[in-house]
N, C-alpha and C positions, 0 to 999 in steps of 0.2 A: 189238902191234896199233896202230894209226895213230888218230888224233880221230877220224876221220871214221867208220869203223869199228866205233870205240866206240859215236859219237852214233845208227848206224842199229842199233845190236843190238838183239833182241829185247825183251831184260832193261830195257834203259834205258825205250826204250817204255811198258814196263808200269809203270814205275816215274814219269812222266811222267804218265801216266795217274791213276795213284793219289795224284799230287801237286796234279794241276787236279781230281781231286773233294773232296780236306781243304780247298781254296780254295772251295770251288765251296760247300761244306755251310757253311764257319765264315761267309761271309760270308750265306749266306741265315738262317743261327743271328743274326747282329750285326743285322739289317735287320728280322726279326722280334720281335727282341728292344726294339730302339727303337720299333717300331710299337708294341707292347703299351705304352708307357708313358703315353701319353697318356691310353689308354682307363681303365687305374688310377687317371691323376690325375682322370678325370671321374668313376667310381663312387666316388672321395674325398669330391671336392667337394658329389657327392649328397646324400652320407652325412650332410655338414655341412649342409646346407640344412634337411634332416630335421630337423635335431634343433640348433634353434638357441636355444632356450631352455635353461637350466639347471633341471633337476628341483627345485628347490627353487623357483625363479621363477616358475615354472611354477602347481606348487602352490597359490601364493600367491594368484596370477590368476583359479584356477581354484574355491578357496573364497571369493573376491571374488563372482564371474558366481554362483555358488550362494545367496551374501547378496543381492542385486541379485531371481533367479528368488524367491526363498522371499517378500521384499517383494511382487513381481510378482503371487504367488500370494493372499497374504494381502489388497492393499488392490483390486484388481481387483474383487471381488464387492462391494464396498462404497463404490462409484463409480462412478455412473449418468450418463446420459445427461439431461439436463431437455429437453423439447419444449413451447414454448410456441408460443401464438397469439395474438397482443393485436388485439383488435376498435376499430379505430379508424372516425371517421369524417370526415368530409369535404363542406364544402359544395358542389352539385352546380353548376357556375357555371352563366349563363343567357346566350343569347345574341341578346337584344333588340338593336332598329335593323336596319337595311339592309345586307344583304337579307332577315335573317331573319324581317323582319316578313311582307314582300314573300310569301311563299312560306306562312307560317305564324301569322300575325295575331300580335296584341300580349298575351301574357297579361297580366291585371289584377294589379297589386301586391297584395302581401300576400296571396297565394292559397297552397295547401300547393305545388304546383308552381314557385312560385316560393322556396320554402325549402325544399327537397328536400334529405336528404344523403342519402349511400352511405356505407356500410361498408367496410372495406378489412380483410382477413384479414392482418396481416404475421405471418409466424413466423417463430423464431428457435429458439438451438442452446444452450445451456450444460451443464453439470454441477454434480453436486451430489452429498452423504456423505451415507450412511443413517449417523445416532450417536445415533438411537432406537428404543427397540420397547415396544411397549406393547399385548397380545392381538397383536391382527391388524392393529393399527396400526403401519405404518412412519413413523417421521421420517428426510425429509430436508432438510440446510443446506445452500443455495445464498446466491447473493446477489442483494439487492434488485433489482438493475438484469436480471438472468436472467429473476425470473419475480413481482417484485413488482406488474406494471402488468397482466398476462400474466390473457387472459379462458378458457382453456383452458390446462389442464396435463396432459404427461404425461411419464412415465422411461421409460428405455429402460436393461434392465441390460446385462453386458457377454458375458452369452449371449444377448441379443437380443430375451428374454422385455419385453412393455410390460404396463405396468399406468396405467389413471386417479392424477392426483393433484390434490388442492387445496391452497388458498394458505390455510394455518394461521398466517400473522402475518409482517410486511414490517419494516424500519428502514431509513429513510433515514439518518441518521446514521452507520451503522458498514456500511450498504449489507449489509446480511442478509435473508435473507427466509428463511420455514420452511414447506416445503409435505410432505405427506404423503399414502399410499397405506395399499390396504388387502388382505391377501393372506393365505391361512392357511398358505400355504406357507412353508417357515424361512431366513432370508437372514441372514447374521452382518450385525453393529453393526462400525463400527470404533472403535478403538482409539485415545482422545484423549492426544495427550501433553501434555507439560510445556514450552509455549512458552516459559518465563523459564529455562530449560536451555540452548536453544539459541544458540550461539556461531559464531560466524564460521570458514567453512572446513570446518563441519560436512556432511558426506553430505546431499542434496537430490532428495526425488525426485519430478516432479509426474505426478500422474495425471490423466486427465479424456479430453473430447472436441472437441480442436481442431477446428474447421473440419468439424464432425461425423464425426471418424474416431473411432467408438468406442473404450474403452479402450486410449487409449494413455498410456504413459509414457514419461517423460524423464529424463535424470539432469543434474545437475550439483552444486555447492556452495552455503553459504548466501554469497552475496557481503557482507550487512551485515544490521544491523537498528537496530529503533528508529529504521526511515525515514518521515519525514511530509510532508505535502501531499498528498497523494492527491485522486484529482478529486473533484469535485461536495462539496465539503465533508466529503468523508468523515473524520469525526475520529481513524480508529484511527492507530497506529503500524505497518509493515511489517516484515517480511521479504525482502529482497531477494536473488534466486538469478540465476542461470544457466542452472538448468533450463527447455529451451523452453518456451515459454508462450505460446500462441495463442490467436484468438477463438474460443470455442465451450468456453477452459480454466475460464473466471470461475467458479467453483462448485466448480470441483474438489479435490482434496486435493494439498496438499504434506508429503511424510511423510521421519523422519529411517530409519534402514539400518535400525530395527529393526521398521519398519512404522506405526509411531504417527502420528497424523493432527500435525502444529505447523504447519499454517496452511491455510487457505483461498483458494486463487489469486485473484485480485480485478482488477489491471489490469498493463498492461504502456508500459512508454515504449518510442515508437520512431517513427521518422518515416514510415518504409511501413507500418504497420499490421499490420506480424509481428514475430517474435521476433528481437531484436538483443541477447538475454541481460540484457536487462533487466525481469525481471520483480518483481510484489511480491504479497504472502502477507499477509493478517490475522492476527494469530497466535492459533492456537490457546485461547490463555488470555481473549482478548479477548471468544470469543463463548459459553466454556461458561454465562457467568449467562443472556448471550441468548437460549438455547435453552429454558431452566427457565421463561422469562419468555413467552416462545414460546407454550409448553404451556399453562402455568398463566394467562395475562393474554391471550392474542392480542396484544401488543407487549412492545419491549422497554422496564422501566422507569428511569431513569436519575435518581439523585441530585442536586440542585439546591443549589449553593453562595451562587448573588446576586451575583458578582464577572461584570466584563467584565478579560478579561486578554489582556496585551499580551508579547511578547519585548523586553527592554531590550535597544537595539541600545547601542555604545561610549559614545556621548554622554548615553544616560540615565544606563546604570550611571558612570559619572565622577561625575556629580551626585551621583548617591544616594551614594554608598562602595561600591558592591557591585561594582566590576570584579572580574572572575577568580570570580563568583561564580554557583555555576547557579542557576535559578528562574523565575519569573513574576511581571510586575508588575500588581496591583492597581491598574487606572487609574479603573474607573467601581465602584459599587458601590449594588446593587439599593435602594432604600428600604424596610426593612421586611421584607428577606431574612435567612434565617440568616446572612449575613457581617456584616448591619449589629446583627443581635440580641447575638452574639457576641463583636464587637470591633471586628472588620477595618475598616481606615478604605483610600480611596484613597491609592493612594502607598505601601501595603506592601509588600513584595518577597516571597514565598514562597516560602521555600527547603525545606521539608520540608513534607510529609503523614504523620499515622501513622509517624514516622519512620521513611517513604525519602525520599528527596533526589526534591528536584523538577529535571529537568533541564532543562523547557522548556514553553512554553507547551499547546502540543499534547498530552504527557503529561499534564500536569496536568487538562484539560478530561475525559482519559478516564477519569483515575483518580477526579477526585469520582463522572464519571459511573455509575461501578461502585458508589460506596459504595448502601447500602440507605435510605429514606427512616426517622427515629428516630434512625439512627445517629449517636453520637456520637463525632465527629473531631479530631484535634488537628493545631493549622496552627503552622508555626514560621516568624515572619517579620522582615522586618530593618525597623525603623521609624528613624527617623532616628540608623541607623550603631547602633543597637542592637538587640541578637534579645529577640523577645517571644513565647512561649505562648501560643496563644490555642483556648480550646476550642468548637467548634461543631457544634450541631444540626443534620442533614441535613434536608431537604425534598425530595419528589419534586420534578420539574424540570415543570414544565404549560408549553405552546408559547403559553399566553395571556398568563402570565405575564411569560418570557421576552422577550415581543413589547412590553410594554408600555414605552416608551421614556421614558415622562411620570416614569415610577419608578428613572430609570436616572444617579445622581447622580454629577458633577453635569451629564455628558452631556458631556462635551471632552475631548478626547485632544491634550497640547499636547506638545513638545519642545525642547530648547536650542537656542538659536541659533545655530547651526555656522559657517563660513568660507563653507561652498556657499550656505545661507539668507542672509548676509547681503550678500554678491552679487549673490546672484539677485533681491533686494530694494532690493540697493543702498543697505544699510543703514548708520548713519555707526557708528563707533566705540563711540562714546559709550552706543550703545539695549545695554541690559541688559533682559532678558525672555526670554520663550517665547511659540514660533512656534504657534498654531492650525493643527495638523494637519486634523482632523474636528473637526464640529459636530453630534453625534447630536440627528436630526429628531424635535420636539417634545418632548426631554430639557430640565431644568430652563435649561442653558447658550442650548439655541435659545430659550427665552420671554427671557432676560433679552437676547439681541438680539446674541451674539457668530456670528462671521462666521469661516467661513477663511480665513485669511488674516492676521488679524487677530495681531498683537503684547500679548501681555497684559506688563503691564507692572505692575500693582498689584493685591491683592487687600483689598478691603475698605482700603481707605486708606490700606494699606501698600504699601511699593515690592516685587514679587516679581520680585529678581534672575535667581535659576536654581528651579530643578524643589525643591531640597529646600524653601527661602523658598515655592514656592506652595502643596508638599502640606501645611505648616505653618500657615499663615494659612487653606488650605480648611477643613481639620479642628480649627479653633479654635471651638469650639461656644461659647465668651462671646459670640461674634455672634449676634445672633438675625438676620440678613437675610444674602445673599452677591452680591456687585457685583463686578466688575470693570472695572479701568482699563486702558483697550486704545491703542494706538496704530492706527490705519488711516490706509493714504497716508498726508499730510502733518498727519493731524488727531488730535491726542487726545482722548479720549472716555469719558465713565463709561457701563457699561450701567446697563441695569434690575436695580433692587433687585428679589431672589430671598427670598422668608422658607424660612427653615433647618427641612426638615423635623424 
């Protein structure tokens, strides 16, 4: 049989046939097969998106948000809203002369028309901790500047329920105020903790009512503590966090993960007037006496030591021997106060209370201010390059007392003579002395006629080189009188004999 022959038989045909369909199925088998793959790598990929945490990570997170809600749960009812209204007034101006006469004649001076005021209703927002109960009486702790000036008060809890409240007792000082409602129904107290616990980087959580959004909370860390300056004189020490803190928070509670109140929101730095995580907390430990003081006195009582006290910057402590050393220095000292009954002379360095260490001025003012008036305290201080004991009787602190400057010995706060002071003075070499910082007004130093400015150069007829030479010669009590020899501009000069109380 011939090719040709062959290639048209039937047999081959069908076999031809059966060849272009195994081509025909394997390559729609290959084509289908590649298609499906990509759709498996995408239900992969799902798979993995699902489930991208590690169950144990997971877990961890998840009894984290559980600590975070149980807090949430627990300080919420016991963090209120404060509403106040302070009733201000304002004199109504007048608007005598042309044209108003013209149209309206001249009223007569001194008539009530002509001293008219109005009232102005201003309100405002803060929060505040219920951390009393007494029958039907609630206390709550806010701060002074919330609703101590505040002619109407009310709370707003964080179910929305309000109730009347009054002002039970203000401090300007530590900026606290205590106002309270009256309710038969049962509202939990919170939970005061242990402020001198708290460490840096610890769990931070504030609550309150920013910008009057009821109960809300915030989280972050404690960023520091034992921060001071705080405005308006406020003397405590802070707490510094993270967690945000807005206008409307002052009152509110900052508490650690276990729910316990460790501070009292208070103010915030920042240059727009919101939160840039810089906020600061009273601590906790600072206000529980104020509260008992609250209740029991309508103010808060604070212990009176008789000392004006100063931070030694580098060029004091050099003088004294005290570099490298914490404390406060004794620069004035009341006449007739427990520091002068006691011992304590100008010029002491205190370095202990009740043996803790004094770290700093600021501390120190808080910590007499806590002691009780009776109380008997022991001060440990460094007197010329030597530590002394010295034990002393508290006295309540009276603002009449304090104010009395004529008692405030011996009224001058002077310092070394530095590179910059004698520059800026243009001072020769040769002047040995100390610069007149302040002259406290009508203190014994302003009657004897010293000036800021002024270069003290002798005390009592002795030459007073540096700071240890003047507190030496001040506190020499064989003088019955105390004088100074001063340099001003080009002129030296004796003040006014002072007699030694």
């Amino acid at each position: 049989m011939s090719l040709y022959e062959k290639l048209s038989s039937k047999k081959f045909f069908i076999f031809n046939l059966v060849l272009l369909g195994a081509l025909f199925g394997f390559s729609l088998a290959f084509f289908s097969f590649n298609l499906a793959k990509p759709a498996e790598k995408q239900v992969a990929y799902a798979q993995s998106v699902q489930n991208p945490v590690s169950p144990d990570a997971l877990a961890v997170a998840e009894n984290l948000q559980k600590a975070f809600r149980s807090v949430a749960d627990a300080v919420l009812p016991v963090v209120v809203q404060v509403n106040t209204v302070e009733i201000q007034k304002q004199q109504v101006p007048q608007f005598n002369g042309i044209p108003w006469e013209f149209f309206f004649g001249t009223p007569q001076d001194n008539t009530p028309q002509n001293n008219q005021e109005r009232e102005f209703r201003s309100k405002g927002i803060g929060s505040g901790i219920i951390v009393r109960k007494n029958g039907n009486t609630y206390y709550v702790l806010t701060n002074n500047h919330v609703a101590g000036s505040a002619s109407e008060i009310s709370i707003t809890m964080n179910d929305g329920r309000e109730f009347k409240a009054k002002l039970v007792g203000k401090d300007e000082r530590k900026d606290l105020a205590l106002i309270s409602f009256e309710s038969k129904e049962s509202f939990p107290v919170a939970v005061l903790g242990d402020s001198d616990q708290v460490k840096v980087g610890d769990w931070a959580i504030a609550v309150g009512s920013p910008l009057g959004l009821t109960a809300s909370v915030t989280m972050g860390i404690v960023s520091a503590i034992g921060r001071t300056g705080g405005p308006a004189g406020n003397i405590n020490d802070f707490i510094q966090t993270d967690a945000a803190i807005n206008q409307g928070n002052s009152g509110g509670a900052l508490v650690n993960i276990r729910g316990e109140v460790i501070g009292i929101n208070t103010w915030i730095a920042s240059p727009s007037g919101g939160s840039v995580g810089l906020g600061f907390s009273i601590p906790v430990n600072n206000v529980k006496k104020a509260i008992d003081d609250f209740i029991t006195k309508g103010q808060v009582k604070y212990g009176w030591l008789g000392v004006s006290l100063i931070d030694a910057d580098k060029d004091i402590a050099a003088e004294l021997g005290v570099q490298n050393r914490k404390g406060a220095l004794a620069s004035q000292i009341f006449i007739g106060s427990p520091a002068e009954k006691g011992g304590i002379l100008p010029g002491d360095f205190i370095i202990k209370l009740n043996d803790r260490e004094v770290k700093n001025r600021d501390q120190l003012v808080l910590a007499v201010g806590d002691l009780k008036a009776g109380e008997q305290a022991t001060f440990v201080v460094i007197r010329n390059g030597v530590e002394k004991t010295i034990k002393v009787r508290i006295d309540e602190r009276k603002d009449d007392v304090v104010a009395d400057n004529s008692k405030l010995w011996p009224g001058v706060i002077v310092t070394p003579i530095n590179d910059e002071i004698r520059q800026t003075l243009k001072l020769d070499t040769k002047v040995k002395g100390l610069y007149v910082v302040e002259v406290i007004t009508k203190s014994p130093a302003s009657v004897m006629g010293l000036q800021r400015g002024d270069i003290i150069v002798g005390v009592n007829g002795e030459n007073a080189k540096n700071l240890s030479d003047f507190f030496r010669l001040l506190n020499d009590r064989s003088k019955k009188e105390l004088w100074f020899e001063v340099q001003r501009g080009d002129t030296t000069l004796e003040t006014m004999r002072y007699k030694r109380p």
